[in-house]
N, C-alpha and C positions, 0 to 999 in steps of 0.2 A: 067558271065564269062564262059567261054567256052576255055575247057582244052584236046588239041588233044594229044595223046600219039601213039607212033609207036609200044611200046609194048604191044603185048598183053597177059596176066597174065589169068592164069584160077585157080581158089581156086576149093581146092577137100572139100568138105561134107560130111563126114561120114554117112551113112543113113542106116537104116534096114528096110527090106521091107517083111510086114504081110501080109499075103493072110487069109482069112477067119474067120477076126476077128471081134467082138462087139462092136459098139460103142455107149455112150448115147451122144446123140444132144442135146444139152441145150436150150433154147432162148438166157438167158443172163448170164453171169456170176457169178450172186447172185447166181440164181437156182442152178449150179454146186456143189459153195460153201454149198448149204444147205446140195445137197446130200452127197457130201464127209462129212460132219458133224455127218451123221450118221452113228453108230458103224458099221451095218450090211451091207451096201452097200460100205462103207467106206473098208470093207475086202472082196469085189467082187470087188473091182474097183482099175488094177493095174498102170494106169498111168492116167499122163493128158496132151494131146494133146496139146490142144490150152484152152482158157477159158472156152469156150463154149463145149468141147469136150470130154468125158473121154473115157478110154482104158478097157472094162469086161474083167477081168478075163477068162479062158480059161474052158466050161462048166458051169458059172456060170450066164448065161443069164435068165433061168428062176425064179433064188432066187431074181436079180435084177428087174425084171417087177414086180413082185409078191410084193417086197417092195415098191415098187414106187407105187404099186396100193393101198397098206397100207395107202402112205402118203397123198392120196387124189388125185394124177396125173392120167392120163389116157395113159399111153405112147402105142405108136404105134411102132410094130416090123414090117421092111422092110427089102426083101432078095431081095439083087441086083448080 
């Protein structure tokens, strides 16, 4: 079914927009979950994006690699 409407309605989005920030890229979801699990990365990591995605804390990118290379991962840092 196909529904034409003459109006048109635009919805506003609230959004904030970060410049120069950290993110960890996950594969899957579990992985995320694991990290946030842990105390220490768990208080360098202030938000979450999407599943796959978390938000570093602001200067705390080195304590985070440094963990993750604790936990057996091998992460890879990328400057775009």
């Amino acid at each position: 079914m196909l529904i034409v409407s003459n109006k048109t309605s635009i919805a506003r989005i609230p959004v904030k927009l970060h410049r120069r920030v950290c993110l960890v890229l996950t594969e899957d979801a579990l992985l995320a979950e694991e990290i946030l699990a842990r105390k220490k990365l768990a208080s360098d990591i202030s938000g979450r994006l999407t599943n796959e995605v978390l938000l570093v804390r602001t200067g705390r990118l080195e304590s985070v690699v440094a963990e993750l290379q604790r936990m057996g991962h091998t992460p890879q840092v990328l400057q775009r």
